[in-house]
N, C-alpha and C positions, 0 to 999 in steps of 0.2 A: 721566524720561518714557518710554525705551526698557523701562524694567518695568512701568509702567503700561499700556505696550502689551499684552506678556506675556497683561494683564489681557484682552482679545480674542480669544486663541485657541480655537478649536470652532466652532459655527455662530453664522454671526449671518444673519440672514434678512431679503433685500431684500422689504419689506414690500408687496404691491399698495397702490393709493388703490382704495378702494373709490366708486361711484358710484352714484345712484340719479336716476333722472329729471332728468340731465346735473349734479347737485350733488355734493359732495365726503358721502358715508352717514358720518359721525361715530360712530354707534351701531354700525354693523357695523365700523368702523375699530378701534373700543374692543374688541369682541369677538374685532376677529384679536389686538389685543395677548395677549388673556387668553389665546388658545388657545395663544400660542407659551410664555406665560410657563410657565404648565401642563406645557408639552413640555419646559422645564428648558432651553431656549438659551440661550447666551450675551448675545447684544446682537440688536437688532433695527437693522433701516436702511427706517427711510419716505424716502420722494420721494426717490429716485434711480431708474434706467432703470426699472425694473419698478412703480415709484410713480409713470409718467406724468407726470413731472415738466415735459417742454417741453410739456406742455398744461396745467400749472396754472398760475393767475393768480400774482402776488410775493404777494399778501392771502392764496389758497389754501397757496401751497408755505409760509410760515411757517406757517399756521393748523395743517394738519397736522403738524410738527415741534413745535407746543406743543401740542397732543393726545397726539401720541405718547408724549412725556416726561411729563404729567399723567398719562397712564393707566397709563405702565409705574411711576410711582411710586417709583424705587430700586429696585424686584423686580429690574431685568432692564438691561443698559447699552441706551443709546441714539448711534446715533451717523448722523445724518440725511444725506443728500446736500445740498451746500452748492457747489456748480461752476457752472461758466458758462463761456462764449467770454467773458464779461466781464470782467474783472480786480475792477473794483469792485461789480458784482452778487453776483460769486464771495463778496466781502469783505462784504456788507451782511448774505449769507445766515449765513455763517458767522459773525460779530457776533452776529447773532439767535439762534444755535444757540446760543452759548456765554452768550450773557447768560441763554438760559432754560433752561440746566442741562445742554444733550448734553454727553454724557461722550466723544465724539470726532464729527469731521466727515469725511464721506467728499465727495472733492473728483475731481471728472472730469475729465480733461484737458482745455481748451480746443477745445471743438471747432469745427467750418465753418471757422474763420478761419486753421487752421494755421501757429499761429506757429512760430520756431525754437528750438532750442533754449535758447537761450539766453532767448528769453521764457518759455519754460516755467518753468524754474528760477526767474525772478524774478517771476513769477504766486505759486506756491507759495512762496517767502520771503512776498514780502507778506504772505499769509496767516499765515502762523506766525508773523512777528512783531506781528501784530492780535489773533492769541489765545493763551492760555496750556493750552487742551487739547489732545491727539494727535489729529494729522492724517491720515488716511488717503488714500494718492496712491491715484486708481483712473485705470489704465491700459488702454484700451479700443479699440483703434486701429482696427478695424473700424467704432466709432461717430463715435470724434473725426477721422479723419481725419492721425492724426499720433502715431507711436508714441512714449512716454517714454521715449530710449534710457536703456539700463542707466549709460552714465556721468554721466546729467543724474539719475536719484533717486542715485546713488552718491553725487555732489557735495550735494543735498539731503538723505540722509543725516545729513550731520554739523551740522544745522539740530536743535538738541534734543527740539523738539514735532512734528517729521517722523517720524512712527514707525510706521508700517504701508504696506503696497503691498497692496490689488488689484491680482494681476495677472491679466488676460484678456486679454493678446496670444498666448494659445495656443501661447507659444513657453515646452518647456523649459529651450533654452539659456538666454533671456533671465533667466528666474528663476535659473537656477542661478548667474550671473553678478553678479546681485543677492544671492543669501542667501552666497556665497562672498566676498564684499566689504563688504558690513553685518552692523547687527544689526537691522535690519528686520523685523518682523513681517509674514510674508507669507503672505495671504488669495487661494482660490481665487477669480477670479470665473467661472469654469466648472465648475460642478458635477458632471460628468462628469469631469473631471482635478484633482477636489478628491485623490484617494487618490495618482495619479502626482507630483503637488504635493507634498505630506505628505514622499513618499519620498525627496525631494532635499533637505528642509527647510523645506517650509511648514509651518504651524500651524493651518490651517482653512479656511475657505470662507465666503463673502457667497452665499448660498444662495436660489437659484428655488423649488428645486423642495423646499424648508423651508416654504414658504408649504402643501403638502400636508401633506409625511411629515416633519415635523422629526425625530421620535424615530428615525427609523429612518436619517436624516443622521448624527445625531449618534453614534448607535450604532456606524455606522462609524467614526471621528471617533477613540472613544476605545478602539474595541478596538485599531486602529491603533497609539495613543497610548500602551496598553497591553502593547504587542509582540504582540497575539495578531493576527498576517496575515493568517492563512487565512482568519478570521473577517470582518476588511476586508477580504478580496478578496473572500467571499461577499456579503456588504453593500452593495460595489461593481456586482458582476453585475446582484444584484436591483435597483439602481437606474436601472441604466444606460439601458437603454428607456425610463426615465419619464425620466429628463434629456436625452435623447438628440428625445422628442419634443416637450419642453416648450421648446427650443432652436429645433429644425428645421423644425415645423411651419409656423411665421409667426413675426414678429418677436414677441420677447418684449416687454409681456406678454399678447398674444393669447391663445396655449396655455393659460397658467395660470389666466388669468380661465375660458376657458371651462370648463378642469378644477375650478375651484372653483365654476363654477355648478352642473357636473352634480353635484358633491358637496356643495349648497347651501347653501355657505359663503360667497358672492356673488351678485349679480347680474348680474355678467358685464360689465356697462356700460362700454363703451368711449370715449374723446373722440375724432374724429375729428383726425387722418386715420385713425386704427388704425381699423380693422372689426372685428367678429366671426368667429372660424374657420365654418368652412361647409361643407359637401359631406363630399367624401373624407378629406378631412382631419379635420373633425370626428369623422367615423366613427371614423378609424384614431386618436385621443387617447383614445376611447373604450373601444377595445379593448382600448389600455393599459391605463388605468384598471383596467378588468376582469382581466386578465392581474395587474397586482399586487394585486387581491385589495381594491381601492377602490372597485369598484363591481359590483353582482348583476349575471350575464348578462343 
């Protein structure tokens, strides 16, 4: 399982749900698959944060998980969000994921309900012992309310189909205390400290701002990968401002919708509560854009 992880490493790209006249756009859903397959990623990840996930219906969030995998076809891995504050919601999603072919599940920490630790770890058993594909722990403790300490995946670890970490607790001790005590495959989920990741022992990143500029993610990715530094750090720089404001702006995926509408890749359409960026904001996303060379002055 632990090599099958392996199989993960480089970008995999938290995919938006696209919307059109408040419905789940299918037709432009299928179009982002083609453009990331195009860009040579790795795996793709629909419905998680960036896939507006606690506003889709249980009918929506499976619907698009068996779209995504019909349309990626084997080209390209798939590996859907499949979490919950629920244990057995957690378990229904991930059931479904693996009956209709995801090649792994990305699973959220329980969030609102902040369990302990010790729930944690027996959330995620459940899971693993329900399916026979790799698991990926995402660790998000700005979202969930409750960080995955390093000694609760250490102990889930050694669980066979446990075999990846999202990590987005922004902490590098934390990771470093994970890849020094496993063999975890471990994925940026902040795309800005995808390269500082890498250097301690990541392997890649669950990618934002991939939903734009995947080749030029990935570009870093493997010159990195490749020993050429200088070249990842320049790669790094040029991205940093469009990560830095696809992040900061408003909650994600605000930013990126609107950056995909002006680069009319979406619709932009948001489920409420999320809004539209607006005013100064909108401006200053815009500037970016323009500054890396994605949109005419």
């Amino acid at each position: 399982m632990r090599t099958r992880a392996e199989e993960f490493a480089g970008v995999s790209v938290a995919l938006i749900t696209p919307f059109r006249n408040g419905e789940v756009d299918f037709e432009a859903l299928r179009q982002q698959v083609e453009f990331q397959i195009a860009a040579g990623v790795t795996c793709l990840c629909p419905v998680g944060t960036t896939g507006e996930s606690p506003t889709l219906s249980h009918e929506e969030h499976e619907q698009v998980i068996a779209a995504v995998i019909e349309a990626a076809a084997g080209r390209v891995k798939v590996m859907p969000g499949t979490g919950s504050n629920s244990t057995a919601e957690a378990l229904r999603l991930t059931r479904f994921a693996a009956r209709h072919g995801a090649d792994a599940v990305l699973v959220v920490g329980p969030y609102y309900n902040r369990p302990t630790q010790e729930g944690l770890y027996r959330h995620y058993r459940t899971l693993a012992e329900a399916v026979d594909i790799p698991i990926c722990i995402y660790n998000i403790p700005g979202r969930t309310g409750r960080n995955i300490e390093p000694e609760t995946i250490i102990r889930l670890a050694e669980i066979p189909n446990i075999a990846m970490v999202k990590e987005a607790s922004g902490s590098m001790d934390q990771a470093s205390q994970i890849i020094a005590s496993t063999d975890l495959t471990i994925l940026s989920g902040d795309d800005s400290l995808t390269l500082p990741l890498m250097a301690i022992g990541g392997r890649g990143v669950i990618s934002v701002v991939a939903n734009l500029v995947p080749q030029d993610m990935k570009a870093m990715i493997e010159a990195f990968e490749a020993g050429r530094i200088e070249e990842a750090q320049r790669w790094h720089k040029k991205l940093f401002p469009l990560c830095r404001d696809l992040l900061s702006l408003a909650s994600n995926p605000i930013p990126v919708k609107a950056a995909m509408k002006m680069l009319g890749r979406d619709s932009g359409e948001l489920r409420m509560p999320l809004v539209p960026l607006e005013g100064e904001a909108l401006e200053k996303l815009r500037r970016t854009l323009v500054a890396y060379g994605l949109l005419e002055a």
